[in-house]
DOZA-220123 format. One line per 5 residues: their letters; for each residue x, y, z of N, C-alpha, C, CB. Coordinates in steps of 0.2 Angstrom, whole numbers. Glycine has a CB too. Example, Ala and Ser with C-alpha at 12.3 -4.5 7.8 and 13.67 -1.06 7.14 Angstrom:
// DOZA-220123
as	66 -28 39 62 -22 39 66 -16 39 57 -22 45 | 64 -11 35 68 -5 36 64 0 39 70 -3 29
// end
This chain:
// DOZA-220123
xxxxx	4 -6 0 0 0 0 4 6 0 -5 0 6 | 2 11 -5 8 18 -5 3 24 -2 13 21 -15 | 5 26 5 4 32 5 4 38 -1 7 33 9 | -1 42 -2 -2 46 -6 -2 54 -5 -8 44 -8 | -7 54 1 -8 61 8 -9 57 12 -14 67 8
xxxxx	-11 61 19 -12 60 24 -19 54 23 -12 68 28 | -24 57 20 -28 51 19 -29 47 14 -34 53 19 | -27 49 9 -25 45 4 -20 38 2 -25 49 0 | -23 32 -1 -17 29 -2 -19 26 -9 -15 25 3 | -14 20 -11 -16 17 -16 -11 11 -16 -16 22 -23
xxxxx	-16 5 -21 -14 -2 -18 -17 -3 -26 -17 -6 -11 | -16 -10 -28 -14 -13 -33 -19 -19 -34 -8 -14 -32 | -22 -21 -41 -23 -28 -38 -20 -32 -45 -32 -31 -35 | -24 -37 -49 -20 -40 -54 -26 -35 -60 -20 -51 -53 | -30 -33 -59 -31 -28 -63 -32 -21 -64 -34 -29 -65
xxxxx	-33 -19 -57 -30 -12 -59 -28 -9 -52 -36 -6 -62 | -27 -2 -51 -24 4 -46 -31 7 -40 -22 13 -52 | -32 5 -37 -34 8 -30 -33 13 -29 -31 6 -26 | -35 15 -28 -35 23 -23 -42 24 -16 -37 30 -30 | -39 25 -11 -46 27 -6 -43 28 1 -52 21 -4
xxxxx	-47 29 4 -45 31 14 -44 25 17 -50 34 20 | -37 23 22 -37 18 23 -41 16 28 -32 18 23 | -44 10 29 -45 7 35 -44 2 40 -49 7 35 | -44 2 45 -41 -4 47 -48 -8 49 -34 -3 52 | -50 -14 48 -55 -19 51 -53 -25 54 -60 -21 47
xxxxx	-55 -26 59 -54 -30 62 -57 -39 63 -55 -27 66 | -54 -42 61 -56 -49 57 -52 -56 62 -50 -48 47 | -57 -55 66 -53 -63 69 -49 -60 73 -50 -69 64 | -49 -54 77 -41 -53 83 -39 -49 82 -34 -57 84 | -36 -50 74 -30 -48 70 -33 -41 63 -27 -54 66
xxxxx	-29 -33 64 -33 -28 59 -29 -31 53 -32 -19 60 | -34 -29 48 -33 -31 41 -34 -25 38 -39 -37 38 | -29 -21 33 -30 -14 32 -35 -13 23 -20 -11 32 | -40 -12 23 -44 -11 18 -45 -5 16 -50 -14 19 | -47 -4 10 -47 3 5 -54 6 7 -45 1 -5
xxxxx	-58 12 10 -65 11 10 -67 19 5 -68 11 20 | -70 18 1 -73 23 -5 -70 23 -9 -73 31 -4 | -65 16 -11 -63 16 -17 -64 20 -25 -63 10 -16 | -59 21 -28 -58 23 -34 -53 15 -38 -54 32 -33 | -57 17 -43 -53 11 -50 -51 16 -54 -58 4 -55
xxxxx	-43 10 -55 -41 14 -61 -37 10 -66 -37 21 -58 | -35 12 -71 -31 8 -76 -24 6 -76 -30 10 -81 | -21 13 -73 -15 16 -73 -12 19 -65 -17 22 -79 | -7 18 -65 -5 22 -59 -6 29 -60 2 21 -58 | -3 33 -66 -5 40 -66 -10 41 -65 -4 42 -71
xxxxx	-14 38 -70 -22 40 -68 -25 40 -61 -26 34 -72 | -21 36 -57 -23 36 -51 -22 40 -45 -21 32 -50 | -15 44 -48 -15 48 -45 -15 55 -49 -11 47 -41 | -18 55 -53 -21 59 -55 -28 60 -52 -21 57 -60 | -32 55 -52 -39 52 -48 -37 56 -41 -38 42 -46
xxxxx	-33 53 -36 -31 55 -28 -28 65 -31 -21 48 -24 | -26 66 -36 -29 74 -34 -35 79 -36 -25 78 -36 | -39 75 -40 -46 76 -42 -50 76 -37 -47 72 -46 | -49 71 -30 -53 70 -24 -51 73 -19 -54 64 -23 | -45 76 -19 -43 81 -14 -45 87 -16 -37 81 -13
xxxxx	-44 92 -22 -48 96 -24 -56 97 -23 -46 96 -30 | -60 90 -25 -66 90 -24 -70 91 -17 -67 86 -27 | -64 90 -12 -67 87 -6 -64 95 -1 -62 79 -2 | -59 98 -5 -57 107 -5 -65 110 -5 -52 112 -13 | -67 109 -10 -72 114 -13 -79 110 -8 -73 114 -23
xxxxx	-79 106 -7 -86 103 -3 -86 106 2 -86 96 -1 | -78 106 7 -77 109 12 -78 115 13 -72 108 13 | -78 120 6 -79 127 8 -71 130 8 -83 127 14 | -66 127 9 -57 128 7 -56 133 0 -53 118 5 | -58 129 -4 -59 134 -12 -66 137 -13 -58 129 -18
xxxxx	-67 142 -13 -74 145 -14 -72 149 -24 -76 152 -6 | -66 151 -26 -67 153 -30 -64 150 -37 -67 158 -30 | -64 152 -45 -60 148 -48 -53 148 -49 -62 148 -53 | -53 156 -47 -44 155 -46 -42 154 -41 -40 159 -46 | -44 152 -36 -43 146 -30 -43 140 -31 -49 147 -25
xxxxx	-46 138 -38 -47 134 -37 -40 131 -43 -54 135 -38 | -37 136 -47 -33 136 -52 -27 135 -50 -32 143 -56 | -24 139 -45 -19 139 -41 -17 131 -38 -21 145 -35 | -21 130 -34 -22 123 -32 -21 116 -37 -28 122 -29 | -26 118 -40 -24 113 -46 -18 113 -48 -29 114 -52
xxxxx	-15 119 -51 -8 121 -52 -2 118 -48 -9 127 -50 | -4 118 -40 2 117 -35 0 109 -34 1 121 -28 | -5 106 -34 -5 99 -32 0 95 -41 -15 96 -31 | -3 98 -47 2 93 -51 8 96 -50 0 91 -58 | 12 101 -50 17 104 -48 22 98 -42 14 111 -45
xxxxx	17 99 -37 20 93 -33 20 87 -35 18 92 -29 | 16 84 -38 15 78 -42 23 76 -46 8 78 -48 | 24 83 -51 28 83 -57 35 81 -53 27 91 -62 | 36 85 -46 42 83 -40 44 77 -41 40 83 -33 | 39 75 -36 38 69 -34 41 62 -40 30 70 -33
xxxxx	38 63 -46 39 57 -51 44 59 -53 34 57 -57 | 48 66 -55 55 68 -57 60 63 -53 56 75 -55 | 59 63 -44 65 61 -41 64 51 -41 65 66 -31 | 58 50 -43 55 42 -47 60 39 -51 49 43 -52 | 62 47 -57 64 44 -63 73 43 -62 60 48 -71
// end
């Protein structure tokens, strides 16, 4: 499982990319960590592409982003940090 943000992560299976909040449930004793509000995806990018499309959307639910260039900027800085991130990858 790769942390993504603080709530977000993403996991794998034999056909596609995960993305959701993690949970942990308790199964016989022992916690079992499961994905809960999952997103599918094809692609890793796409996935986290996905994981900044639902942070943005969960900005503006919240009331965090109220306008579009609030809304610009952000979008702006989350792939920005994305583009980081995958650079120090390659």
């Amino acid at each position: 499982m790769i942390k993504l943000t603080d709530d977000l992560y993403m996991t794998a299976d034999d056909s596609c990319y995960i993305v959701g909040k993690l949970k942990l449930k308790n199964v016989k004793g022992r916690d079992v960590e499961t994905i809960e509000k999952p997103s599918y995806y094809s692609t890793a990018d796409k996935a986290v592409r996905g994981a900044i499309q639902r942070i943005l959307r969960s900005r503006v639910k919240e009331g965090r982003i109220t306008t579009l260039s609030g809304f610009i900027k952000e979008y702006e800085k989350a792939n920005n940090d994305l583009a980081d991130i995958v650079s120090k990858l390659e």
